[in-house]
MIDOSE-1310 file (N, C-alpha, C; in nm, 2 decimals, decimal comma, always signed):
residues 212
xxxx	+1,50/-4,05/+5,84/+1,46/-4,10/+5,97/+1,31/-4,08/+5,98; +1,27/-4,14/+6,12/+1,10/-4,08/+6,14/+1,10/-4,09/+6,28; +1,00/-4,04/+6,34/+0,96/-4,02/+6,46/+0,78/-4,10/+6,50; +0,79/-4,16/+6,54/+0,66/-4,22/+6,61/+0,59/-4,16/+6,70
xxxx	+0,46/-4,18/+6,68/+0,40/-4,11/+6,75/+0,29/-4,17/+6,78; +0,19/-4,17/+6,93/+0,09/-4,27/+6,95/-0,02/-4,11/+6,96; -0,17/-4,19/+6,94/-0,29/-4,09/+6,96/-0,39/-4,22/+6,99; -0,49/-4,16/+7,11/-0,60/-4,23/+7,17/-0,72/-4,18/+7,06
xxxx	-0,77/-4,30/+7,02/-0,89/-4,19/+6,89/-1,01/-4,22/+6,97; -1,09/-4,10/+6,97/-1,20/-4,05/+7,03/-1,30/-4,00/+6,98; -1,29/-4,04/+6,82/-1,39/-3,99/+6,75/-1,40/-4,06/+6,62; -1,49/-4,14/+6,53/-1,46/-4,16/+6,39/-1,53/-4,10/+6,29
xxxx	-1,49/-4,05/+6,23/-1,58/-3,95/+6,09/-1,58/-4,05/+5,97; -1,47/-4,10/+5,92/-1,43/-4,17/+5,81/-1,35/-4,28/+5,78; -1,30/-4,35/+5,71/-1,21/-4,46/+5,67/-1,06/-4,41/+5,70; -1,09/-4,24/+5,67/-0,96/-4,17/+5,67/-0,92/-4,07/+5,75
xxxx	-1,03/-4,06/+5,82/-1,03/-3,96/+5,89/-1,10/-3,98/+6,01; -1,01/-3,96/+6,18/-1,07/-3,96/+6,33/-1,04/-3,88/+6,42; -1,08/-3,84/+6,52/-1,04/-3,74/+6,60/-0,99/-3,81/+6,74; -0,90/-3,81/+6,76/-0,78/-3,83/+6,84/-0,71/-3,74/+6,90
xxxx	-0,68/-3,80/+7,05/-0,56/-3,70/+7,16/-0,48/-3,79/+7,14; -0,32/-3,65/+7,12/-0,23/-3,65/+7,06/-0,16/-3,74/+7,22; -0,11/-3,86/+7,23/-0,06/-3,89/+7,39/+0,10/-3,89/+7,32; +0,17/-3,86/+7,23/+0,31/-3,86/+7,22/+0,30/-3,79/+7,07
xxxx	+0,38/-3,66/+7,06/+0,40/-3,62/+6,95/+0,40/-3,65/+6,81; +0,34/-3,66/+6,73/+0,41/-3,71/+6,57/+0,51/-3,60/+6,49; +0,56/-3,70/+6,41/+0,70/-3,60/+6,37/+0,60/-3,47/+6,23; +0,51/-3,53/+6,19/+0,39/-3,40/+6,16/+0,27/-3,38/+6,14
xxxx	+0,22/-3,33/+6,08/+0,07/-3,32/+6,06/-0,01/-3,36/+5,93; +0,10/-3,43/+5,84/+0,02/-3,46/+5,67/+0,02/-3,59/+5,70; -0,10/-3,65/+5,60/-0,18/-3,76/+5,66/-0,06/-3,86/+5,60; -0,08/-4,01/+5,70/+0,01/-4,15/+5,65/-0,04/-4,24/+5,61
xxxx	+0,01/-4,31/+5,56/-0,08/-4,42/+5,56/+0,03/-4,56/+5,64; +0,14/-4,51/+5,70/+0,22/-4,58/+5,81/+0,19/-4,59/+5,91; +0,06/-4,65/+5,94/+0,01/-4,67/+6,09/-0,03/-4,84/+6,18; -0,06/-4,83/+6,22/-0,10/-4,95/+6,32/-0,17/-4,93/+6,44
xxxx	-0,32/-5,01/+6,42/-0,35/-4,99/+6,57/-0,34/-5,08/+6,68; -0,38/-5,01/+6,80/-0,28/-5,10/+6,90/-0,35/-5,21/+6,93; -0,29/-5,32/+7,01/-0,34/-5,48/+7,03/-0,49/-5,50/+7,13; -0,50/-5,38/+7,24/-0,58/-5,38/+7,36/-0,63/-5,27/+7,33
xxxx	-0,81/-5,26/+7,28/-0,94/-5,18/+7,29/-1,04/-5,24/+7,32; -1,16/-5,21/+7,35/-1,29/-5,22/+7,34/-1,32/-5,28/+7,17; -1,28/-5,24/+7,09/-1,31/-5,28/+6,94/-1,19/-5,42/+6,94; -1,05/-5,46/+7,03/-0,98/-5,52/+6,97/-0,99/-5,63/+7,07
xxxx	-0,92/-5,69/+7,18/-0,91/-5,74/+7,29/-0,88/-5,70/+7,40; -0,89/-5,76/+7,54/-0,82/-5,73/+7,63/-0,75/-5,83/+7,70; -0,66/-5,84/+7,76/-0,60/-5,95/+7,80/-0,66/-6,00/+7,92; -0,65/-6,12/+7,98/-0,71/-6,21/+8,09/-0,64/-6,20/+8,20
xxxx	-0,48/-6,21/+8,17/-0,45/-6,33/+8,27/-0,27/-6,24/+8,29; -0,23/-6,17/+8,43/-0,10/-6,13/+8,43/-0,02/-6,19/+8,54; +0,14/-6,16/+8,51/+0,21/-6,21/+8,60/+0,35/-6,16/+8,57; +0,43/-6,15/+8,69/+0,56/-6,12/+8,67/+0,65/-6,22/+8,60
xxxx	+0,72/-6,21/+8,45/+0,79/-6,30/+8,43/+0,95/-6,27/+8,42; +1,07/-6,34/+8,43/+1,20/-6,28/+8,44/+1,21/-6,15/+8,42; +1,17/-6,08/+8,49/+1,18/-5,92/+8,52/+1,12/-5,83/+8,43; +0,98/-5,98/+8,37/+0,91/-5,85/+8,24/+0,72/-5,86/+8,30
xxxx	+0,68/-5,72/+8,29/+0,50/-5,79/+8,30/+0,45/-5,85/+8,18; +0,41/-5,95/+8,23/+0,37/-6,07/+8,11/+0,18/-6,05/+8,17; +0,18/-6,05/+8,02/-0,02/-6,05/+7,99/-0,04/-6,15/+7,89; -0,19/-6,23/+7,92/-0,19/-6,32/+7,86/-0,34/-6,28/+7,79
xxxx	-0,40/-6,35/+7,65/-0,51/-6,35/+7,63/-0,54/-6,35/+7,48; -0,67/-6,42/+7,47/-0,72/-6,41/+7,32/-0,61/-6,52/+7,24; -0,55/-6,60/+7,31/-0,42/-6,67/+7,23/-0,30/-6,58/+7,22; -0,28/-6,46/+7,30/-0,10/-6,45/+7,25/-0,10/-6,38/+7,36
xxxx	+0,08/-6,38/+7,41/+0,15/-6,36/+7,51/+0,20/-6,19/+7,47; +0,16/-6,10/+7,56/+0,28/-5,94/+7,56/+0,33/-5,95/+7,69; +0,49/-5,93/+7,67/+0,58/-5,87/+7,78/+0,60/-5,78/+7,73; +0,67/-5,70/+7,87/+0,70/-5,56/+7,89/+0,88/-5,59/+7,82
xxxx	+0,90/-5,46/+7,84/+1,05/-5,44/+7,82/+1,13/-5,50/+7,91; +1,22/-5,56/+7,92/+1,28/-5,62/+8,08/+1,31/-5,52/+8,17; +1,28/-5,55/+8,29/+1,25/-5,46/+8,38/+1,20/-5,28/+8,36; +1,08/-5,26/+8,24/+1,03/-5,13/+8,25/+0,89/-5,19/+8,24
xxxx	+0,81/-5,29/+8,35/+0,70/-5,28/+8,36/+0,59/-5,23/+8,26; +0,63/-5,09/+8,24/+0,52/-5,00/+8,17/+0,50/-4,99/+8,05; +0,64/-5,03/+7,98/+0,68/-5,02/+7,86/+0,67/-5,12/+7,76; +0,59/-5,08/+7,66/+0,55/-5,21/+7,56/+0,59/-5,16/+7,42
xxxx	+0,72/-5,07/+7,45/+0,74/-4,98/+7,26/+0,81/-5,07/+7,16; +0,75/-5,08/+7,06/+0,79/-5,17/+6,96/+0,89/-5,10/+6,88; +0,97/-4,97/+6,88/+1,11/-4,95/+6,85/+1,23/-4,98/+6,93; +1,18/-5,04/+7,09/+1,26/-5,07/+7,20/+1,35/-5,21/+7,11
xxxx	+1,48/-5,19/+7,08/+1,56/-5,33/+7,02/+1,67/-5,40/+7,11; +1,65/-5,53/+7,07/+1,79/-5,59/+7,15/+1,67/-5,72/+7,24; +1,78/-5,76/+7,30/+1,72/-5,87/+7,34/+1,57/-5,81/+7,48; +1,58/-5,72/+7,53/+1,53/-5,66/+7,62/+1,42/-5,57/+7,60
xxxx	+1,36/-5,62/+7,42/+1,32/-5,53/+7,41/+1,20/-5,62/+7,40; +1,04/-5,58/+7,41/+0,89/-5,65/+7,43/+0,85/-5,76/+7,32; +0,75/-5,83/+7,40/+0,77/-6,00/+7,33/+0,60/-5,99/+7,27; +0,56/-5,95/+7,18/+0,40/-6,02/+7,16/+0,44/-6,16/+7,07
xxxx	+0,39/-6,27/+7,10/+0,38/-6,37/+7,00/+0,23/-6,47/+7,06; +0,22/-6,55/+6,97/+0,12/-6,64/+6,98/+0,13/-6,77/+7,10; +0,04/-6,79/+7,19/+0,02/-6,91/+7,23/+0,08/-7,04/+7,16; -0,03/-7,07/+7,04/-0,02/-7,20/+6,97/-0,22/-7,19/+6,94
xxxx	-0,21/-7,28/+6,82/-0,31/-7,35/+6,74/-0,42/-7,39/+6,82; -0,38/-7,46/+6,97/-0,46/-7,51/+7,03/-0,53/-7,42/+7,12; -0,49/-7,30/+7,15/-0,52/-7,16/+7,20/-0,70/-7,11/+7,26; -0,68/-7,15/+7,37/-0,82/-7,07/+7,38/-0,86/-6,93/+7,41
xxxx	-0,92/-6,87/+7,33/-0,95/-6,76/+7,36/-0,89/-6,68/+7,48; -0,94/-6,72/+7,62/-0,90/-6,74/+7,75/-0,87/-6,75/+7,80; -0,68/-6,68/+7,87/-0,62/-6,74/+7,99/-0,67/-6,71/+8,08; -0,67/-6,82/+8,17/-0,75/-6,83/+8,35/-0,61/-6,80/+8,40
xxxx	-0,48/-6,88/+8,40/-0,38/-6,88/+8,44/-0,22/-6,83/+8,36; -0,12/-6,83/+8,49/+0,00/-6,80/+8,40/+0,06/-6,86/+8,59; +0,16/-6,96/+8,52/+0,26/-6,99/+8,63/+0,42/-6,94/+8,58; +0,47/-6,87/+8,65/+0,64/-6,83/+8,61/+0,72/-6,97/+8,62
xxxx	+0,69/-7,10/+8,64/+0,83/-7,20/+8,66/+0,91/-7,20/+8,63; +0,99/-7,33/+8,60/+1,11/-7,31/+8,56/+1,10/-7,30/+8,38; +0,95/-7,33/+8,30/+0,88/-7,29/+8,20/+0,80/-7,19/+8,25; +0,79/-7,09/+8,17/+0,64/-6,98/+8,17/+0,53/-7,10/+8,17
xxxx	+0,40/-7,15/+8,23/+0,29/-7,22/+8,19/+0,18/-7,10/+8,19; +0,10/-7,15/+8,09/-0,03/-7,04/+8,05/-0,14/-7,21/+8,07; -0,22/-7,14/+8,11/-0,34/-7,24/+8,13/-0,48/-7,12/+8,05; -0,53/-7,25/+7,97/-0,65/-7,19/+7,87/-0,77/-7,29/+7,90
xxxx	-0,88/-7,27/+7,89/-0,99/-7,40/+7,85/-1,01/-7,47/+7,82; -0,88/-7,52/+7,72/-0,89/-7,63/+7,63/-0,72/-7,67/+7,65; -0,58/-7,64/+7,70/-0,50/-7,68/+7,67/-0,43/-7,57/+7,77; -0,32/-7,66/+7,83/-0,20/-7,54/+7,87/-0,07/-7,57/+7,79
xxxx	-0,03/-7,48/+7,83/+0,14/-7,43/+7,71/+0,24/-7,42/+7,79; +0,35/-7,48/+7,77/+0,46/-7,42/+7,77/+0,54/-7,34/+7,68; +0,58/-7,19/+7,80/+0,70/-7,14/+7,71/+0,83/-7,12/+7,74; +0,89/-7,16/+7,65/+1,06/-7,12/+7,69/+1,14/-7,11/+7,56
xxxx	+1,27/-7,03/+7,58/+1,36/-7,07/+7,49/+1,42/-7,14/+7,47; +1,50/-7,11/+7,40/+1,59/-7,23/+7,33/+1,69/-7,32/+7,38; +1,72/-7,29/+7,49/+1,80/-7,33/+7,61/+1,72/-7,31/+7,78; +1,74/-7,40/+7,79/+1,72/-7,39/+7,99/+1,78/-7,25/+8,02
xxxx	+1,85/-7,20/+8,03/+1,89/-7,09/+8,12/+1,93/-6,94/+7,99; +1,85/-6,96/+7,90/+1,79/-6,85/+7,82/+1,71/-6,78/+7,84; +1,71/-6,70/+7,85/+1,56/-6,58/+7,88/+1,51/-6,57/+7,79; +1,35/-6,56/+7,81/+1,26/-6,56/+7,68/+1,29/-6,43/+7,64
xxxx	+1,30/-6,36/+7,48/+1,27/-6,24/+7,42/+1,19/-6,31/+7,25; +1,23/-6,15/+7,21/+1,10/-6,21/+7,09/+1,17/-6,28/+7,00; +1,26/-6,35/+6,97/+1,31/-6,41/+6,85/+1,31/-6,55/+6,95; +1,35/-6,55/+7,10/+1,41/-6,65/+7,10/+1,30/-6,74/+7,23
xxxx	+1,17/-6,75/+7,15/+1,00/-6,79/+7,18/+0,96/-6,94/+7,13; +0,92/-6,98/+7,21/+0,91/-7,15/+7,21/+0,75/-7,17/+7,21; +0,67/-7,22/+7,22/+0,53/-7,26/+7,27/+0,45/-7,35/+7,20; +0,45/-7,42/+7,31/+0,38/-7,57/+7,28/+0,27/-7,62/+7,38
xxxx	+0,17/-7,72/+7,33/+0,07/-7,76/+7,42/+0,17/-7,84/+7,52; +0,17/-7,89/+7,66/+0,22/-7,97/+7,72/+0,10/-8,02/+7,79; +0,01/-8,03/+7,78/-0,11/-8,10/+7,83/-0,26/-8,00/+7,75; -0,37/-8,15/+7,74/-0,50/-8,08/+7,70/-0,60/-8,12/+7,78
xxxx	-0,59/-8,11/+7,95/-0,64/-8,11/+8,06/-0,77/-7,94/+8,06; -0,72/-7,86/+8,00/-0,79/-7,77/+7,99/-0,79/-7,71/+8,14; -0,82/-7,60/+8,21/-0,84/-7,52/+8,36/-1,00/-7,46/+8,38; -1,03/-7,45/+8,45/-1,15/-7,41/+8,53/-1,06/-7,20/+8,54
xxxx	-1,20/-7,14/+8,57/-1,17/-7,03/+8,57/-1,11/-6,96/+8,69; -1,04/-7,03/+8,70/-0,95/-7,02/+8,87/-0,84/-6,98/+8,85; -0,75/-6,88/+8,93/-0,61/-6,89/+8,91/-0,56/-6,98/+8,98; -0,43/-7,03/+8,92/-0,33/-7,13/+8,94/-0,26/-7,11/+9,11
xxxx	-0,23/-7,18/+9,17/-0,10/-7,16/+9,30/+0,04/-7,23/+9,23; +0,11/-7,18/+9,33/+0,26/-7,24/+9,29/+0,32/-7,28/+9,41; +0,34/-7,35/+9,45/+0,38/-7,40/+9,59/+0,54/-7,47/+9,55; +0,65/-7,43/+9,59/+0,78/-7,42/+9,58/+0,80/-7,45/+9,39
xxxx	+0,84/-7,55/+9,36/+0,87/-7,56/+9,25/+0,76/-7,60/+9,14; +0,64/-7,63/+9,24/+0,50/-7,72/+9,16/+0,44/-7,58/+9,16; +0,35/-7,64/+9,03/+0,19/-7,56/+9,03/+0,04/-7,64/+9,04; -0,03/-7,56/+9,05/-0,15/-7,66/+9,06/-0,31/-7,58/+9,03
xxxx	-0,38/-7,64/+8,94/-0,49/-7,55/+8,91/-0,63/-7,69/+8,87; -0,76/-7,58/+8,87/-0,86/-7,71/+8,88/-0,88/-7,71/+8,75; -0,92/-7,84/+8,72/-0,96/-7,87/+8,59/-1,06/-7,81/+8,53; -1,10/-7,81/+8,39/-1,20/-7,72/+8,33/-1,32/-7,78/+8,40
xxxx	-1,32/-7,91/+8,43/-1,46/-7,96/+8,50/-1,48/-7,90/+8,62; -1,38/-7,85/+8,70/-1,41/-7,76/+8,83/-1,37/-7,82/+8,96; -1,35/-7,97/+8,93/-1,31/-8,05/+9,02/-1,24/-8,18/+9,04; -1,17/-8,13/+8,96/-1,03/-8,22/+8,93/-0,94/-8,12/+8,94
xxxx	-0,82/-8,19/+9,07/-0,69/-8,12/+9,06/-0,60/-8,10/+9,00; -0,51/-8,09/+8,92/-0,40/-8,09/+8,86/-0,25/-8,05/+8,92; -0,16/-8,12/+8,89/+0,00/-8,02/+8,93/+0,07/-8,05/+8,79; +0,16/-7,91/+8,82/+0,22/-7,91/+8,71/+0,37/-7,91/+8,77
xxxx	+0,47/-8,01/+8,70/+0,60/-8,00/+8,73/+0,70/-8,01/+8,63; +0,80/-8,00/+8,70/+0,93/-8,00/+8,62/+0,95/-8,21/+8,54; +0,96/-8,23/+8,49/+0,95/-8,37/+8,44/+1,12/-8,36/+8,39; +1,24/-8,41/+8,45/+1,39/-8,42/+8,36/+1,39/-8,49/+8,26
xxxx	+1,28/-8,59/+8,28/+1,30/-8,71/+8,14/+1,28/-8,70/+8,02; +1,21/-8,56/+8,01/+1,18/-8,49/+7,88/+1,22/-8,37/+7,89; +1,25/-8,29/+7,97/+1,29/-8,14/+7,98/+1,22/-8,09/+7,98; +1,13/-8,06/+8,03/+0,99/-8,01/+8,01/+0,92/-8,02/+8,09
xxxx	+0,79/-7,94/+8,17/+0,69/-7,97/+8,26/+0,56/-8,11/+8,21; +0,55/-8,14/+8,29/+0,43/-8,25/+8,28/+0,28/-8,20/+8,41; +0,18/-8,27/+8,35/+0,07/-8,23/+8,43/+0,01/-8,36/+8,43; -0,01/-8,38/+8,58/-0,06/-8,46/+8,68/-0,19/-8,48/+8,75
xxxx	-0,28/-8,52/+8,75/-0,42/-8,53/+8,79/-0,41/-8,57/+8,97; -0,42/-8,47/+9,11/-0,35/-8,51/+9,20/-0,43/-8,60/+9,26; -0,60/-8,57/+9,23/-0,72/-8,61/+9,33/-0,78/-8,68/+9,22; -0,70/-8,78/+9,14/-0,78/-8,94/+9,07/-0,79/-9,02/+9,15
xxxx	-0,79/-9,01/+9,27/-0,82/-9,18/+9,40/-0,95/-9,07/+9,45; -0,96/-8,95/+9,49/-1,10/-8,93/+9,54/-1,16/-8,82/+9,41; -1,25/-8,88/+9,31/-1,31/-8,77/+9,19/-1,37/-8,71/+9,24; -1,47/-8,74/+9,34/-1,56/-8,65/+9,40/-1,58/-8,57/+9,53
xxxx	-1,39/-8,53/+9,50/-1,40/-8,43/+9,64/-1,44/-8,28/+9,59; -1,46/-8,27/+9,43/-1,52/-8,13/+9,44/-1,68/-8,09/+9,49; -1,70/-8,22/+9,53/-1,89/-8,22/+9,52/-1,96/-8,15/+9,40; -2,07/-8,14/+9,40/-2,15/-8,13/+9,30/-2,11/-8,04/+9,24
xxxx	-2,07/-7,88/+9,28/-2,09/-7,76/+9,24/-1,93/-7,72/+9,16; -1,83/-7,75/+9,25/-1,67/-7,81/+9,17/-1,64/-7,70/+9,28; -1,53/-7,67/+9,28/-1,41/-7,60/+9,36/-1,47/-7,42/+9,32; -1,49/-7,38/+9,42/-1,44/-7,13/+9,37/-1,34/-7,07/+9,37
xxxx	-1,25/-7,12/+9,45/-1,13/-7,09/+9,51/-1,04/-7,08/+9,56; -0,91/-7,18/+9,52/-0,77/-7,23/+9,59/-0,66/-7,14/+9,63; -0,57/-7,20/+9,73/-0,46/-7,14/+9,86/-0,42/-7,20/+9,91; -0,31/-7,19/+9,96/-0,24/-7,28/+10,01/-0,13/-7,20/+10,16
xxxx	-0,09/-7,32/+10,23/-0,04/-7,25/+10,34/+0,08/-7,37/+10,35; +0,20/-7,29/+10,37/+0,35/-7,35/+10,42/+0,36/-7,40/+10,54; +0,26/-7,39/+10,68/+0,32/-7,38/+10,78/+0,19/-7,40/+10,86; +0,15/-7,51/+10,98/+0,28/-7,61/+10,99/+0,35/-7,71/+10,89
xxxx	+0,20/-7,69/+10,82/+0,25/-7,81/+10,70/+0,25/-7,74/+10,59; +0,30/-7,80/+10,45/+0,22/-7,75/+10,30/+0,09/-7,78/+10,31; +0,00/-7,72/+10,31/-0,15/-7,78/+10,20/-0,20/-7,72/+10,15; -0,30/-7,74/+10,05/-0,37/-7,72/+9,94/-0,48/-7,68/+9,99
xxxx	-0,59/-7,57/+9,96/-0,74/-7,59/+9,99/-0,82/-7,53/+9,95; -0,91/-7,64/+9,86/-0,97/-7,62/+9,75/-1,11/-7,58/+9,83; -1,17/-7,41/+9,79/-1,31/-7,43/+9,88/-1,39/-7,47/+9,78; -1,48/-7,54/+9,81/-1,63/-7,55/+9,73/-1,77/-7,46/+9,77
């Protein structure tokens, strides 16, 4: 058997050697060469872009997706097994660096600067885990550094230009989300400077409001 064990390193001396707090016991003290370091540092990445997804915290960034454990928020342990157990995988090829967005629909959508993705599994009413991970460009509209709204079943976010709207929906004729350009009859409602900041309100009416 073996025992895992995590340490925050706080010091580097050598190729082979660092000074590290112990944050979960190891099973001993003679050196391994069975290690791995973790996905999120200052030397590695950090993620962009979070959201609640089917009962896991989903983080987005650098091109790949981490969920949590289903429903343990906190929990990102890679001996956790079974279907419930944490998802790191890749975006896709077209991947920017940078998620701005993440919509939960009836697809996970991630929106990047150059392309957004859908993800799902392998079935409509499958929950995403790590074997059973889908992702594909479904538009290369690219997003502005805005987060996304979601207004009942739609989403909607500004284009990388800053002022162009977009929605994103459910499409049956392909099974799949499609993305929609909403403000091609007026291009120049972002004015010169493009959109800062979108919201929306249900009541009296739906609307959308893009400030500039």
């Amino acid at each position: 058997g073996f025992i895992t064990g995590r340490a925050r390193v706080t010091g580097y001396t050598s190729a082979t050697e660092v000074e590290a707090v112990v944050l979960r016991n190891f099973g001993g003290t003679d050196p391994s060469s069975n290690w791995a370091e973790g996905a999120w540092s200052e030397e590695q990445v950090w993620p962009d872009a979070v959201k609640l997804v089917e009962g896991r915290l989903a983080w987005s960034g650098e091109g790949r997706n981490w969920m949590s454990v289903s429903d343990a928020f906190g929990s990102f342990e890679p001996e956790y097994l079974g279907d419930a157990a944490p998802i790191s995988r890749d975006l896709g090829a077209e991947a920017e660096n940078t998620t701005h967005w993440m919509l939960p629909m009836q697809r996970l959508v991630v929106g990047t600067a150059r392309a957004e993705f859908g993800i799902r599994s392998n079935s409509i009413n499958d929950p995403l885990t790590q074997l059973n991970y889908n992702s594909s460009a479904v538009s290369n509209r690219g997003s502005a550094q805005l987060d996304a709204i979601m207004v009942d079943r739609r989403g909607y976010f500004i284009g990388r230009g800053g002022s162009a709207v977009y929605e994103v929906s459910w499409d049956a004729s392909v099974l799949d989300v499609s993305v929609e350009n909403v403000s091609v009859l007026v291009p120049e409602i972002g004015g010169t400077g493009g959109f800062v900041r979108v919201a929306y309100e249900t009541s009296p009416d739906v609307r959308i409001h893009c400030v500039r």
